[in-house]
C-alpha positions as CSV (number, residue, x, y, z in Angstrom):
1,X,-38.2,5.2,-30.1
2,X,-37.7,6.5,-26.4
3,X,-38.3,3.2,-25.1
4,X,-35.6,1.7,-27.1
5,X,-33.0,4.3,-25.7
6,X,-34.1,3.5,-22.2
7,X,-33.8,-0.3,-22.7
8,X,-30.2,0.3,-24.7
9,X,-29.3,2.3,-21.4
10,X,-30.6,0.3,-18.9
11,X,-28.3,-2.9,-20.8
12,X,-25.5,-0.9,-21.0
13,X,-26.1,0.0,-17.3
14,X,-25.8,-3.9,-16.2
15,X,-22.6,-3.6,-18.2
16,X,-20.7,-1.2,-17.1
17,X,-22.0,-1.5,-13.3
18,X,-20.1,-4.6,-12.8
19,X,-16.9,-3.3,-14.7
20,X,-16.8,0.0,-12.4
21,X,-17.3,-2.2,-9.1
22,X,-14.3,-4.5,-10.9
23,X,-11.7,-1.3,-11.1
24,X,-12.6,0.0,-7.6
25,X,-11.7,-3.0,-5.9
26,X,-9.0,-3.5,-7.8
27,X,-8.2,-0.2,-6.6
28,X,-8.2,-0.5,-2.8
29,X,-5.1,-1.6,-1.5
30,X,-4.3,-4.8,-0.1
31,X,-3.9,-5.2,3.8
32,X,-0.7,-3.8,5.2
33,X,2.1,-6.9,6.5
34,X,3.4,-5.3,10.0
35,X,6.9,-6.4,10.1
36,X,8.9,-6.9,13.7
37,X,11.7,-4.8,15.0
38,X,14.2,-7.2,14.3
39,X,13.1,-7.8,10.5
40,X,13.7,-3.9,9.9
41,X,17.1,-4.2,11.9
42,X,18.2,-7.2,10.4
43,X,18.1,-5.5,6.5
44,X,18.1,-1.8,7.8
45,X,20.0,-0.9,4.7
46,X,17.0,-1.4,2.4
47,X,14.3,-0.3,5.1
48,X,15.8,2.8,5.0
49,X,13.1,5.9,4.1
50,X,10.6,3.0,3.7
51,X,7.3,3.3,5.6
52,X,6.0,0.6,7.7
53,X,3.9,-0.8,10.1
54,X,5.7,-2.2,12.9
55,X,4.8,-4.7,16.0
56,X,6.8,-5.1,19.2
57,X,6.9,-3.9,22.3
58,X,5.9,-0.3,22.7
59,X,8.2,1.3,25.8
60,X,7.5,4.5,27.5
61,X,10.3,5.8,29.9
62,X,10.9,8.7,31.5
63,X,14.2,9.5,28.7
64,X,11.8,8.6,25.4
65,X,9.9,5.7,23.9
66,X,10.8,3.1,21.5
67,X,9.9,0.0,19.9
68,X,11.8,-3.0,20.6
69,X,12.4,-6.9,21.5
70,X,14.7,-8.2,24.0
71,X,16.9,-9.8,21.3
72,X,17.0,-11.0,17.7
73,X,20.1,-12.5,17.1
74,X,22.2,-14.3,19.7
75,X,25.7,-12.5,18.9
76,X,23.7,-8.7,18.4
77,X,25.8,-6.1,19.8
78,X,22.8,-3.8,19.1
79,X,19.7,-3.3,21.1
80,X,16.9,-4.0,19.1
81,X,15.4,-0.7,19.5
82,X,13.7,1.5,17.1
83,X,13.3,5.1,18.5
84,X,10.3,6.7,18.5
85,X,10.3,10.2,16.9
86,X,7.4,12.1,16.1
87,X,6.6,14.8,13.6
88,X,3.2,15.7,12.9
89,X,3.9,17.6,9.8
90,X,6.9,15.4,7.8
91,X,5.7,11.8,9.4
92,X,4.0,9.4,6.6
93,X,0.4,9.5,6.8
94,X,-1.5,6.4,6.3
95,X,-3.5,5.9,3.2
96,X,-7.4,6.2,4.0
97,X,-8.4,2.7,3.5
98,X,-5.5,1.3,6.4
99,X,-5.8,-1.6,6.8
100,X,-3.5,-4.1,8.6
101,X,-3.4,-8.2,7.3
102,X,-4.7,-9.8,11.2
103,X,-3.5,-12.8,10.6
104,X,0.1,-12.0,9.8
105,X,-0.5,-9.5,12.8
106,X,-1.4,-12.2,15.1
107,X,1.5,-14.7,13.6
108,X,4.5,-12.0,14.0
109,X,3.3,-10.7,17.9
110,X,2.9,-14.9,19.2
111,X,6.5,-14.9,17.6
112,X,7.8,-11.9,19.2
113,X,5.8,-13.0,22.8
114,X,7.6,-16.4,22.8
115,X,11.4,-13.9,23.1
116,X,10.1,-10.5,24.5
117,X,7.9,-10.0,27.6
118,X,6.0,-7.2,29.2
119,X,8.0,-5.3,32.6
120,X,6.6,-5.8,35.4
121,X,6.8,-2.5,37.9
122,X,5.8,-2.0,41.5
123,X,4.9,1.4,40.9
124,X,3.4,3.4,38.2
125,X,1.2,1.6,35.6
126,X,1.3,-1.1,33.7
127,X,1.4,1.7,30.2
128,X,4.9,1.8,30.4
129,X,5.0,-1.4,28.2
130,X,2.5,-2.7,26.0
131,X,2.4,-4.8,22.6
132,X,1.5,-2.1,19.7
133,X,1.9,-1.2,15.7
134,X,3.2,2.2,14.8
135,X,3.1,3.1,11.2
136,X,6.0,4.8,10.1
137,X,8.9,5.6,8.4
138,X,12.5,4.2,9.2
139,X,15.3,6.4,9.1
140,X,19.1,5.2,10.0
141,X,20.4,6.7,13.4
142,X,24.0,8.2,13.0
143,X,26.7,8.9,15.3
144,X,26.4,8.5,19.5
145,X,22.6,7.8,19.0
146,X,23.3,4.6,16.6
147,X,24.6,3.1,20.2
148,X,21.1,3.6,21.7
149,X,18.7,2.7,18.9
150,X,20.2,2.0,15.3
151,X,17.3,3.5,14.0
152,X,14.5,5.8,14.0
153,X,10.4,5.0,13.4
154,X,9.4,8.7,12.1
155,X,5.7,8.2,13.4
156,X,2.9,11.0,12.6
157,X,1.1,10.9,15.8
158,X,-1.0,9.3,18.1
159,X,-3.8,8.3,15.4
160,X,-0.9,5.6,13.7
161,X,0.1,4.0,17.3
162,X,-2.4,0.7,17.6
163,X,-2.1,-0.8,20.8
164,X,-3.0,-4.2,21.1
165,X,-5.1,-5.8,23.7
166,X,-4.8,-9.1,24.1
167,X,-7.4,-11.5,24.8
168,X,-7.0,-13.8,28.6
């Protein structure tokens, strides 16, 4: 009789094995879709308090940083800027299987490349600007700040900031 409980399990086993693999990938999430500064801007009503990853050009200034593009739409009175605030305690915190879909990644920055471009300074470093993806959440900018940025990219820290290096 013992060997017929072993062999029942060891059936079973080839069973369920399969079916337990089956709900865990179903499980994982799929790869996050970056979207561009200009796709939040041009719907910010309903990317309001939502978390994303965005691409565009990182800027570092002496007055802040920001994500942005040079321009979306032709008749935009609005910079295409989203400020960069962060909060290490209230920022969204990525899941721990992040993981970012390359090639809509790769599609959305050759987009954003062919209308925005690096600056170029004598001095300093070339860090000022530099193509990245910050995971965050957006939250409407109200007031004499909405003239700067119309928004806000709530970021957690330095671990959500990818920057990108791009191959010559």
């Amino acid at each position: 009789m013992p060997f017929m409980v072993q062999r029942q399990i060891g059936v079973w086993r080839f069973v369920y094995l399969p079916a337990v693999l089956c709900a865990f990938a179903l499980a994982a999430e799929p790869p996050l879709v970056p979207v561009t500064v200009c796709e939040v801007l041009h719907d910010l009503a309903s990317n309001e308090g939502k978390t994303v990853a965005v691409v565009g050009r990182y800027s570092y200034r002496e007055n802040g940083r920001w994500m942005g593009e040079q321009a979306c739409d032709a008749g935009s009175a609005v910079p295409p800027l989203l400020w960069l605030m962060e909060d290490s305690n209230d920022g969204p915190k990525p899941s721990g299987s992040f993981e970012l879909d390359a090639v809509a990644l790769n599609r959305k920055l050759a987009l954003i490349q062919q209308r925005t471009s690096l600056g170029k300074f004598r001095f300093g470093t070339p860090d000022y600007d530099r193509w990245a993806v910050i995971y965050g959440r957006v939250e409407t900018r109200k007031a004499e700040a909405a003239k700067q940025a119309p928004a806000n990219l709530v970021f957690r820290g330095s671990g959500v900031v990818v920057f990108l290096a791009l191959q010559q």
